[in-house]
C-alpha positions as CSV (number, residue, x, y, z in Angstrom):
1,X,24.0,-30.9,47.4
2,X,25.7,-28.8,49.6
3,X,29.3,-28.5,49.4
4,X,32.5,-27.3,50.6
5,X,36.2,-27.3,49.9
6,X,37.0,-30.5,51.9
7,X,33.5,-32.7,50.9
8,X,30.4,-32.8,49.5
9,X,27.0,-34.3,51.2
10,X,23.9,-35.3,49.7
11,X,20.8,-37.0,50.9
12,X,18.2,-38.7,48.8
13,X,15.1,-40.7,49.6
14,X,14.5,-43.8,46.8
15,X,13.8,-47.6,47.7
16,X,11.4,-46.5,50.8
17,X,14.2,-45.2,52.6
18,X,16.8,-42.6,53.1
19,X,20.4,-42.7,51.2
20,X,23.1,-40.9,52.2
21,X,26.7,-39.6,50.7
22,X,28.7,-38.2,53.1
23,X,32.1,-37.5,51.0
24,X,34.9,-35.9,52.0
25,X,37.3,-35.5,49.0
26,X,37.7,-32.1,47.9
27,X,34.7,-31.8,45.3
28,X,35.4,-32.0,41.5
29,X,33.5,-31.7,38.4
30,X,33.8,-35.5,38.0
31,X,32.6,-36.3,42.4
32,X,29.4,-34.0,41.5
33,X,28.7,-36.1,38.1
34,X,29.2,-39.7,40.1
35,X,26.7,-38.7,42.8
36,X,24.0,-37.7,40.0
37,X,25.0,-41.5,38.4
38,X,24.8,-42.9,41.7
39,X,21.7,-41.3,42.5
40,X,20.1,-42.3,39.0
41,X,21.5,-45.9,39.9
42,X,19.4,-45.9,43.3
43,X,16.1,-45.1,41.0
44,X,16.6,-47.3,38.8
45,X,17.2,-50.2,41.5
46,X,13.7,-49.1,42.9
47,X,11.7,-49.3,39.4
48,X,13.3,-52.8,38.0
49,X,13.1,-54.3,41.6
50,X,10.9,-52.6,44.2
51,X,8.2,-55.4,45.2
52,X,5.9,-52.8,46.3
53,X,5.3,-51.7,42.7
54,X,3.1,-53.9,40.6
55,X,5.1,-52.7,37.2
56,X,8.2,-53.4,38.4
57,X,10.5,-56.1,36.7
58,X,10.7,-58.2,40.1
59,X,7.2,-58.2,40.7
60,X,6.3,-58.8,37.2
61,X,8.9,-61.8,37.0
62,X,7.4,-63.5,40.6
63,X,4.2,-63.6,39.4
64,X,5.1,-65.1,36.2
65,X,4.0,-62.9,33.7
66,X,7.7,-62.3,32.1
67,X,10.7,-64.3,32.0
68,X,14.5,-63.5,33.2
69,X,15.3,-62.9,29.6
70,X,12.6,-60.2,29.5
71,X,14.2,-58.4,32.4
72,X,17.1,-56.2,32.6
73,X,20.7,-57.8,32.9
74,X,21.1,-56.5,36.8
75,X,18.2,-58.6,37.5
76,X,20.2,-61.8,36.8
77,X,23.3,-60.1,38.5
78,X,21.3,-59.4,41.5
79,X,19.4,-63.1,41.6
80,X,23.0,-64.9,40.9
81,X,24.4,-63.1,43.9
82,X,21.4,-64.2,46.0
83,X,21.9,-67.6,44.7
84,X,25.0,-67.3,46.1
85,X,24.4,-65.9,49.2
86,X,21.9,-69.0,49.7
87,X,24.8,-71.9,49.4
88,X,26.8,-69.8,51.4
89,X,24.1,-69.4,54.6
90,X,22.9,-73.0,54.1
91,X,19.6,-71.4,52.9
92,X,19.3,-69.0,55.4
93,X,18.9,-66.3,53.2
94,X,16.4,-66.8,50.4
95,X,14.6,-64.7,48.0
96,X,11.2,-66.4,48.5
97,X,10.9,-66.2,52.6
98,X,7.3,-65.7,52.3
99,X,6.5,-67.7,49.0
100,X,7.2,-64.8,46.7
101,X,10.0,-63.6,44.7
102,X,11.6,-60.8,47.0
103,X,15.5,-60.1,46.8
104,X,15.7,-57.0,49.3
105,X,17.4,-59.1,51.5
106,X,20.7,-57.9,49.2
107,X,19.5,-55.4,46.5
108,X,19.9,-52.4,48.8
109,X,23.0,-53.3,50.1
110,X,24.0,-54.4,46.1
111,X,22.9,-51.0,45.4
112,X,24.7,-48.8,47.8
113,X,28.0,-51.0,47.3
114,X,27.6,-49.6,43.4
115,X,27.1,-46.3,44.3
116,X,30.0,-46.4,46.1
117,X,32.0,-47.7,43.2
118,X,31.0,-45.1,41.2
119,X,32.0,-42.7,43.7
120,X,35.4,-44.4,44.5
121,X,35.9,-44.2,40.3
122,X,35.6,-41.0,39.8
123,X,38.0,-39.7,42.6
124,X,36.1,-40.2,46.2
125,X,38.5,-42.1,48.1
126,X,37.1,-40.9,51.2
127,X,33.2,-41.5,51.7
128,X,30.4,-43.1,53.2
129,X,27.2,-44.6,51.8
130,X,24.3,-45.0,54.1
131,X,21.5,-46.8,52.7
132,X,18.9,-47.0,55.3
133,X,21.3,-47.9,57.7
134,X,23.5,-50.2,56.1
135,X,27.0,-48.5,55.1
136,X,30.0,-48.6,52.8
137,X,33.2,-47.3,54.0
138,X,35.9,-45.9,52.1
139,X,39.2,-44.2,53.6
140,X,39.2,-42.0,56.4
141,X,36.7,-39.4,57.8
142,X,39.2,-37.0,57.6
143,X,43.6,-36.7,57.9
144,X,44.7,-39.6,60.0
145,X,41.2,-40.3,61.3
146,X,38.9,-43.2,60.5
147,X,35.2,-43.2,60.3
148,X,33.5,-43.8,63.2
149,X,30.1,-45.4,63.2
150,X,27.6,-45.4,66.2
151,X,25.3,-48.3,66.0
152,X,21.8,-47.4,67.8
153,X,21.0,-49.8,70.7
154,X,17.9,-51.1,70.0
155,X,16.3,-51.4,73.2
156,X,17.1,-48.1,74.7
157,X,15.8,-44.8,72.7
158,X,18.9,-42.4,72.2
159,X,21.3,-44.7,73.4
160,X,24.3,-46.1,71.0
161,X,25.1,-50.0,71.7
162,X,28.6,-49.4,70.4
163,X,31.0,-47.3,68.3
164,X,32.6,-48.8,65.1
165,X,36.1,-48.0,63.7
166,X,36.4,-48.4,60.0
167,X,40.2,-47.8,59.7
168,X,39.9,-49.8,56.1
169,X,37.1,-49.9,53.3
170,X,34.5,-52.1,54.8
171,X,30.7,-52.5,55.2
172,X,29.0,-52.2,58.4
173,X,24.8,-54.0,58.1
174,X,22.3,-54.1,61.0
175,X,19.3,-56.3,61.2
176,X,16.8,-56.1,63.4
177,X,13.3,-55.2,65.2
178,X,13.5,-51.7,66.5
179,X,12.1,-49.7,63.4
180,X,10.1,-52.5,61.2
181,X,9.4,-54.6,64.0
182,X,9.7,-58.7,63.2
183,X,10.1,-58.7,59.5
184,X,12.8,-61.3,58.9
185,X,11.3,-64.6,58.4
186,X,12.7,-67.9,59.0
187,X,12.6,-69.2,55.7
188,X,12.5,-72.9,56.3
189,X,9.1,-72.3,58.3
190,X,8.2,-68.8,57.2
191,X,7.6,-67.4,61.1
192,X,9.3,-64.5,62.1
193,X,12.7,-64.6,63.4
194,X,13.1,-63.2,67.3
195,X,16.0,-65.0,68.4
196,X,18.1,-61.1,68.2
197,X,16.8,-57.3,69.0
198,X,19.9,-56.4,66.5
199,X,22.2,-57.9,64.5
200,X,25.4,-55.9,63.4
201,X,27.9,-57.6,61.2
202,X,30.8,-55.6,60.1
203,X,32.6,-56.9,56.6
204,X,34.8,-56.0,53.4
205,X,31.9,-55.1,50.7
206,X,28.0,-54.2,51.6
207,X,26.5,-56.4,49.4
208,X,27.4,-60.2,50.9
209,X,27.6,-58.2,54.5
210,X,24.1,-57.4,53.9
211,X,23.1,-60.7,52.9
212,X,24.6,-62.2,55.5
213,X,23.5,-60.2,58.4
214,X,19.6,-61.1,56.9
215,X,20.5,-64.9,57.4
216,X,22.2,-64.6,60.4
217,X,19.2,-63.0,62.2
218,X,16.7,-65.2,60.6
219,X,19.3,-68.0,61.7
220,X,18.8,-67.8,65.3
221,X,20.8,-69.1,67.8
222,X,23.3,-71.4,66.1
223,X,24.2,-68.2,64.0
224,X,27.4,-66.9,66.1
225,X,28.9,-70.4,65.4
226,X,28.6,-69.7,61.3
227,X,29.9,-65.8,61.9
228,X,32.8,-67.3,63.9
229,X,33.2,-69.6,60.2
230,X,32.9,-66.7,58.3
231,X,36.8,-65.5,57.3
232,X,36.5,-61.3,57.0
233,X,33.2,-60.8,59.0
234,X,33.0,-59.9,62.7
235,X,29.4,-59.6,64.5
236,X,27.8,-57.9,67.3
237,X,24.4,-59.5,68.7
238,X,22.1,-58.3,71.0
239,X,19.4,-60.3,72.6
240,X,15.7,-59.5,73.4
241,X,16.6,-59.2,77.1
242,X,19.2,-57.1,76.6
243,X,22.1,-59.6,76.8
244,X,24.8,-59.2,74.1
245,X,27.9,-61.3,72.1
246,X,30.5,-60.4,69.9
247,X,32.6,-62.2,67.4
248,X,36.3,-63.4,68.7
249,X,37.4,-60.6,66.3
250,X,35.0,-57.9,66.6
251,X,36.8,-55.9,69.3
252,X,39.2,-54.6,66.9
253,X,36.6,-53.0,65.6
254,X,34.5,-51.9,68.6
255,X,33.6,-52.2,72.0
């Protein structure tokens, strides 16, 4: 956890991927203590609801073999948030996309959101919390300068598609193809959704942003109608053949 007198950085890998804390208060006693929490947090997300682990809470709960009262209370935070997240996207984001219980769609941005909040209490005003991709802002990168955020183009190798300014706290999530290939489903036939390479959406708090950028993608074409709904959220989409749109509101943000 290297450190120096204006921040502190740490990198862990949990959930089958790579978090990052990139914070740049001047360290305390009470910043190092938040990013052990945070990290135990992150660990602890993994074993109650990792679906790639038989034992875990999640996995145990879809296949019946406990109940939600057996399970521990951020399992019912986590599934009434998802429940949420469903009315909201008309169903376009689910927790059963491929006939099984599976909440990732939202856990891992849930998770770094908290991490971030335990960060934020204990005196990190200034940080950012990349899970996998999918960030939490808070302040400014440094005096008088916001975070910047590149977002990877993913159709050309090396190449950024854009460049965000976070000059508030706020959530950047990206879905798409480049790294897992097609593995959002449409969940009202279960196919994979390829209507989008990537799907950015840019919004207050990671956990919903998350969410939402999951059912936007698996939404298709009629989603840039529901982002242009959507009060607080801007989008960037780009197309299999390279072809791009942005939210009306999305340039104060980027380019």
């Amino acid at each position: 956890m290297p450190d120096t007198a204006t921040g502190l950085r740490h990198v862990e890998h949990v959930m089958g991927t790579v978090f990052s804390f990139d914070i740049r208060d001047k360290p305390t006693p009470a910043i190092h203590n938040a990013v052990q929490k945070a990290v135990q947090l992150l660990h602890r997300v993994d074993a109650v609801f990792s679906t790639y682990r038989p034992d875990s809470h999640i996995s145990r709960l879809g296949r019946g073999e406990i109940d939600l009262g057996d399970c521990p209370p951020e399992v019912h935070e986590a599934l009434t948030l998802c429940a949420q997240a469903t009315h909201v996207t008309d169903g376009w984001f689910s927790t059963t996309p491929a006939g099984s219980l599976d909440p990732s769609g939202l856990v891992k941005g849930w998770a770094t959101e908290a991490a971030s909040q335990l960060l934020h209490a204990a005196g990190a005003h200034n940080s950012c919390v990349n899970g996998g991709g999918d960030l939490q802002l808070r302040g400014q990168a440094t005096v008088n300068s916001p975070w910047r955020v590149g977002i990877a183009h993913p159709l050309r190798p090396g190449e950024l598609a854009t460049v965000i300014t976070a000059d508030r706290t706020m959530a950047v999530a990206t879905s798409g193809t480049a790294e897992r290939g097609a593995h959002i489903l449409d969940p009202h036939t279960g196919a994979p959704a390829t209507a989008f390479a990537a799907l950015t959406i840019i919004g207050p708090r990671l956990t919903m942003t998350d969410a939402y950028a999951t059912a936007a993608f698996a939404r298709g074409r009629d989603a840039r109608d529901w982002l242009e709904s959507m009060d607080g959220y801007e989008a960037l989409a780009i197309l299999p053949d390279g072809r791009f749109w942005r939210t009306s509101g999305f340039s104060r943000y980027g380019v």
